[in-house]
C-alpha positions, 0 to 999 in steps of 0.5 A: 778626632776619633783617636784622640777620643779614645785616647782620652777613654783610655786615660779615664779608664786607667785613672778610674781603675787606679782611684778604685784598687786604692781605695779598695786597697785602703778600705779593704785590705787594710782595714783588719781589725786587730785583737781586741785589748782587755783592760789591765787587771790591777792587782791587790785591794781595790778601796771603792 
């Protein structure tokens, strides 16, 4: 009983680590912002 215990800690600890490097992965990693675009300037007479 005592090594299928264990055996069950080490599944949820290796499925915990896999849930936290994705979503530090996703949220970390992943998440650069890009350049910020400025709007096109338009060209020649603008009538209001």
């Amino acid at each position: 009983m005592e090594t299928f215990l264990e055996f069950l800690r080490e599944v949820l600890n290796g499925g915990v680590r896999e849930i936290g490097a994705y979503f530090f992965r996703k949220y970390v990693l992943e998440n650069k912002k890009t350049t910020l675009r400025r709007r096109k300037q338009k060209g020649g007479y603008q009538k209001k």
